[in-house]
C-alpha atoms as a printed R data frame, in Angstrom:
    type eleno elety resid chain resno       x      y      z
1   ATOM     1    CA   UNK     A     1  14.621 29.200 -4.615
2   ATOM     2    CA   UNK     A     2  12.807 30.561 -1.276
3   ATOM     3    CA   UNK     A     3   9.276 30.310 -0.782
4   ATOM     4    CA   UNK     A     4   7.619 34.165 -0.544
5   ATOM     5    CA   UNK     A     5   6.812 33.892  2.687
6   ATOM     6    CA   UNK     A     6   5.363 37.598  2.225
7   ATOM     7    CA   UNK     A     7   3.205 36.757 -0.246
8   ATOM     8    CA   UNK     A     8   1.446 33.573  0.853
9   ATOM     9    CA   UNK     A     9   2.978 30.781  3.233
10  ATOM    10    CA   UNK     A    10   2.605 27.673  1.103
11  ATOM    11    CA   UNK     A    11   1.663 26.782 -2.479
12  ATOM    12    CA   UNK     A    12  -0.413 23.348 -1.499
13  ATOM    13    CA   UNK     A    13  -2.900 23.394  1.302
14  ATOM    14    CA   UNK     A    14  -0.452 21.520  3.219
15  ATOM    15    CA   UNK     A    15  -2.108 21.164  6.604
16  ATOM    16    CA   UNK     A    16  -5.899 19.432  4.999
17  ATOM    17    CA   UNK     A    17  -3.230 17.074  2.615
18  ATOM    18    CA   UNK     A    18  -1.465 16.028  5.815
19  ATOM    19    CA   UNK     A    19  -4.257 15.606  8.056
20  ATOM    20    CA   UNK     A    20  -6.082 13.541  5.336
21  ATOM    21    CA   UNK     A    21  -3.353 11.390  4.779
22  ATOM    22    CA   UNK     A    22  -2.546 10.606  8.253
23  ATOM    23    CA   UNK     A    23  -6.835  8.843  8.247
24  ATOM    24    CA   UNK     A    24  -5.711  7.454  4.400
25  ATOM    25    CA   UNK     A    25  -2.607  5.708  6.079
26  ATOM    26    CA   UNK     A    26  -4.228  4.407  9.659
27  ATOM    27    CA   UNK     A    27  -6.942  2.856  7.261
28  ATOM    28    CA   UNK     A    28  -4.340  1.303  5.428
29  ATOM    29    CA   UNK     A    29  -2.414  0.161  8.231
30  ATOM    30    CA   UNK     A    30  -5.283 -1.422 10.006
31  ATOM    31    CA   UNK     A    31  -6.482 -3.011  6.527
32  ATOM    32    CA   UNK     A    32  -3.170 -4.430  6.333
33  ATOM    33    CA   UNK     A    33  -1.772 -4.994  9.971
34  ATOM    34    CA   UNK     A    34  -4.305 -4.346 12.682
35  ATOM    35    CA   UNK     A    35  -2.248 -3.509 15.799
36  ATOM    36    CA   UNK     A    36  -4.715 -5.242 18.228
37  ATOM    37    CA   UNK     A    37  -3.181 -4.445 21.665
38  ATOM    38    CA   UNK     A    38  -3.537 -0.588 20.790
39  ATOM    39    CA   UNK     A    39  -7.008 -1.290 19.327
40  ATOM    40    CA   UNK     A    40  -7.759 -3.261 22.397
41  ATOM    41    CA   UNK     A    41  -6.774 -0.426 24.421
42  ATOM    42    CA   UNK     A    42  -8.558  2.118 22.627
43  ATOM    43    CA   UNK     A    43 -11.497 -0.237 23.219
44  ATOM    44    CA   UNK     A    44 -11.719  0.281 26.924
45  ATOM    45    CA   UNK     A    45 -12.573  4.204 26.589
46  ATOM    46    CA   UNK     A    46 -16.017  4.566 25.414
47  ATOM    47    CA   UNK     A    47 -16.857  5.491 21.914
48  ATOM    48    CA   UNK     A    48 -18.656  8.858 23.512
49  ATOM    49    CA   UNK     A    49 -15.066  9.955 24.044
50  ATOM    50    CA   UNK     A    50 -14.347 10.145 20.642
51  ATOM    51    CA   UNK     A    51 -17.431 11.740 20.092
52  ATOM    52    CA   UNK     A    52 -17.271 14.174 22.082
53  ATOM    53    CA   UNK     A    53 -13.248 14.572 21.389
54  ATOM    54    CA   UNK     A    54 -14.260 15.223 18.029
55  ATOM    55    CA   UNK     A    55 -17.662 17.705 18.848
56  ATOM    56    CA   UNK     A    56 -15.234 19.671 20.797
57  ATOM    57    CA   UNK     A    57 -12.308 19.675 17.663
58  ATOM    58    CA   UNK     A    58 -14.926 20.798 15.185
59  ATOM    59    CA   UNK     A    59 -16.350 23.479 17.286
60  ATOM    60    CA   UNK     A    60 -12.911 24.659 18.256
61  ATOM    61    CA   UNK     A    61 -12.119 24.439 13.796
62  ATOM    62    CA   UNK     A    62 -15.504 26.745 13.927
63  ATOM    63    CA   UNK     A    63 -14.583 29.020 16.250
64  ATOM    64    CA   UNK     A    64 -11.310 30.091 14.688
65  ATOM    65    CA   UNK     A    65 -12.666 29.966 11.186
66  ATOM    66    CA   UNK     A    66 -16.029 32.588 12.331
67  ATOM    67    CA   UNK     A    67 -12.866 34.731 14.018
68  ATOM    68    CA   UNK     A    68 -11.187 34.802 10.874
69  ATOM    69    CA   UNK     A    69 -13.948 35.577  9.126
70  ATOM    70    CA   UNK     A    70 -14.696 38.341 11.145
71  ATOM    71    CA   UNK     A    71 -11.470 40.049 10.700
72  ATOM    72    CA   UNK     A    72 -12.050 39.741  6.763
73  ATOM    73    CA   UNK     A    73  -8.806 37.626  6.765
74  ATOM    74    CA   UNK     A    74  -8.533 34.426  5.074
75  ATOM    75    CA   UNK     A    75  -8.558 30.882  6.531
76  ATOM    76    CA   UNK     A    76  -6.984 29.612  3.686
77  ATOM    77    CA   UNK     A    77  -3.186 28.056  4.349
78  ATOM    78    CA   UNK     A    78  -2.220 29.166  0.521
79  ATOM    79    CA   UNK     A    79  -3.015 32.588  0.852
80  ATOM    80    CA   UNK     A    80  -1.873 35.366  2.481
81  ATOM    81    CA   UNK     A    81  -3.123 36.990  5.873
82  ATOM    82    CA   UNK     A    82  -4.513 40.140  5.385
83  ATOM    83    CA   UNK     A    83  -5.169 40.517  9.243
84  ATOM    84    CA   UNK     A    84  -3.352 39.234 11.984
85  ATOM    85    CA   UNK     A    85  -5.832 37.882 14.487
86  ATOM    86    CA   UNK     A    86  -5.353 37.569 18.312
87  ATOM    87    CA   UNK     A    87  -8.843 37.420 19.863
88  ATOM    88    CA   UNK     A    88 -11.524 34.525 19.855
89  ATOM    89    CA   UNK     A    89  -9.330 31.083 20.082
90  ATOM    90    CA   UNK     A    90  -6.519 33.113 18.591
91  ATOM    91    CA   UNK     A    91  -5.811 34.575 22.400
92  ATOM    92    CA   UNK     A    92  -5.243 30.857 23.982
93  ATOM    93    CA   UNK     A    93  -3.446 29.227 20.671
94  ATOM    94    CA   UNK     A    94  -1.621 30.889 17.667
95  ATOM    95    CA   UNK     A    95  -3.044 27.739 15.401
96  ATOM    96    CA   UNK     A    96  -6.324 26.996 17.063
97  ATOM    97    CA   UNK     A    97  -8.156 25.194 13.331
98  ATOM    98    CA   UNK     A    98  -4.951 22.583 13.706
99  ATOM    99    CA   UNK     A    99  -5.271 22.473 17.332
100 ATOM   100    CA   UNK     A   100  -8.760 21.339 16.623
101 ATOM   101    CA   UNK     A   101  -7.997 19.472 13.233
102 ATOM   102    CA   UNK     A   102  -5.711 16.993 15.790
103 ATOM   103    CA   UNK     A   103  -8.330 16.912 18.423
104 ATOM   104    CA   UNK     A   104 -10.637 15.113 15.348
105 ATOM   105    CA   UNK     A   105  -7.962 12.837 14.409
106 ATOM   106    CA   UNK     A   106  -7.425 11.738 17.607
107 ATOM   107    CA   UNK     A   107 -11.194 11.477 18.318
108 ATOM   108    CA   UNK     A   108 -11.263  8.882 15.303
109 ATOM   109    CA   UNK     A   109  -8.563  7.096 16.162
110 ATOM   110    CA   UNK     A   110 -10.330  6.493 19.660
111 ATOM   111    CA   UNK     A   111 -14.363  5.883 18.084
112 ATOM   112    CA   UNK     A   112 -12.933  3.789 15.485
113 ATOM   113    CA   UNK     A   113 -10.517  1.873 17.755
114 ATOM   114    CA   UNK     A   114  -7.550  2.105 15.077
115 ATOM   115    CA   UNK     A   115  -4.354  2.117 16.970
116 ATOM   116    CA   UNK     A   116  -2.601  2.960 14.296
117 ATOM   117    CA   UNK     A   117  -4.259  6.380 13.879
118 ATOM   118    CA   UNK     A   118  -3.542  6.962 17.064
119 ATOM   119    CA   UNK     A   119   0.280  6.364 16.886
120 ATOM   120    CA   UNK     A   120   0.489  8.717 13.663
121 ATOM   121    CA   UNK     A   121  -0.828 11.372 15.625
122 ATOM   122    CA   UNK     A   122   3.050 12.316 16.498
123 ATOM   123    CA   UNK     A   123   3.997 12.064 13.020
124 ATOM   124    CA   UNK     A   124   1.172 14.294 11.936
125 ATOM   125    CA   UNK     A   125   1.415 16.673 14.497
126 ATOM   126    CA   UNK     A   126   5.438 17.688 13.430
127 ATOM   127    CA   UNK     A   127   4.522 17.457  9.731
128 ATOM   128    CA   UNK     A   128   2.297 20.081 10.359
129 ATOM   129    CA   UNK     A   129   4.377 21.942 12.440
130 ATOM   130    CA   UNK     A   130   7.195 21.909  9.595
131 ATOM   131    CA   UNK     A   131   5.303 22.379  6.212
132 ATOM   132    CA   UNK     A   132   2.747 24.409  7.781
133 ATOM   133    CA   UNK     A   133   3.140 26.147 10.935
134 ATOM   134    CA   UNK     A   134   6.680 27.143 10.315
135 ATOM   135    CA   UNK     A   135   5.686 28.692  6.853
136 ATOM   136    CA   UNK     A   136   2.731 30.538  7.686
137 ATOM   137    CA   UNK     A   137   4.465 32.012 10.637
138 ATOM   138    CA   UNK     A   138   7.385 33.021  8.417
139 ATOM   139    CA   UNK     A   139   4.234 34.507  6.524
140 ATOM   140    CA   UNK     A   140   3.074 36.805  9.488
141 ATOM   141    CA   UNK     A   141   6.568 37.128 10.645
142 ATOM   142    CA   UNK     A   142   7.360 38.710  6.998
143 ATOM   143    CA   UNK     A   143   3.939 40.580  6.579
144 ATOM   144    CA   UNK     A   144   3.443 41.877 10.529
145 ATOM   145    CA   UNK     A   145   6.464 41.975 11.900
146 ATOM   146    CA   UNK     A   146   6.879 43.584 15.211
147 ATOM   147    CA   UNK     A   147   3.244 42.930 16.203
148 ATOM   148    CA   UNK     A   148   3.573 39.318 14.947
149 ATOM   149    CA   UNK     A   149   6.936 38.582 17.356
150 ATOM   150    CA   UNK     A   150   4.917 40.342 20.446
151 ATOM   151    CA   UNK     A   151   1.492 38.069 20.036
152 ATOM   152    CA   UNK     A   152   3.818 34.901 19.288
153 ATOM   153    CA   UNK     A   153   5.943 35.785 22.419
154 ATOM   154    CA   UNK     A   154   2.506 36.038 24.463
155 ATOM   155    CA   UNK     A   155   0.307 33.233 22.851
156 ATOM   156    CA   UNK     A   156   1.905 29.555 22.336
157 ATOM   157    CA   UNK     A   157   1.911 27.646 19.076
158 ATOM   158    CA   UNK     A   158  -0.647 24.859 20.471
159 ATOM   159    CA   UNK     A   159  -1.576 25.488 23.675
């Protein structure tokens, strides 16, 4: 059975679960199996750089959210857009609260020198691409149509 992508683009706040995990996993992992020559090297960049990696994610995540709110649209990934937004952050990046969401992730992975974290940033990035990204945009695709294929043919998914 298809998901109704006009509707809503996902049941479960994919994105957050994801996201979350990815921390849940690199704590495990470096619990476990610290992987000391990434750590190491993470070591050498100052822990201002995650800092301010992660000040710059969270103001990017607050940003996008006040545009959304503006626009009376939600900012919610399990329910469905009742705007489609292309100013504020939404003019440089059609998913500017992820974009920012994987600035934070990396920022820990660098303050808290866990390599691991660092090397599921890849991993987390396409899961979020595929259970979220590609759904919602099915979701504006379905409930905007032609004005949803010109801003996605000016703006690019990330950056």
């Amino acid at each position: 059975m298809t998901q109704p992508f006009r509707d809503r683009p996902n049941a479960l706040p994919w994105p957050p679960m994801i996201y979350l995990a990815a921390v849940a996993l690199g704590w495990l992992l470096q619990q476990v199996d610290p992987f000391d020559a990434m750590d190491q090297a993470l070591a050498m960049l100052p822990r201002t750089v995650g800092l301010a990696l992660f000040t710059a994610g969270v103001g990017l995540d607050f940003w996008a959210f006040l545009t959304l709110r503006r626009a009376r649209t939600t900012v919610l990934p399990t329910a469905g857009a009742k705007a489609l937004v292309t100013d504020g952050p939404y003019r440089f990046s059609r998913n500017p609260i992820y974009l920012g969401n994987t600035m934070a992730l990396a920022a820990f992975a660098v303050a808290l020198r866990w390599g691991w974290l660092l090397l599921l940033l890849p991993v987390t990035v396409a899961a979020v691409n595929w259970l979220g990204i590609a759904r919602e945009e099915e979701h504006l695709a379905a409930r905007f149509g032609a004005d949803w294929t010109a801003y996605a043919a000016k703006v690019r998914r990330w950056l």
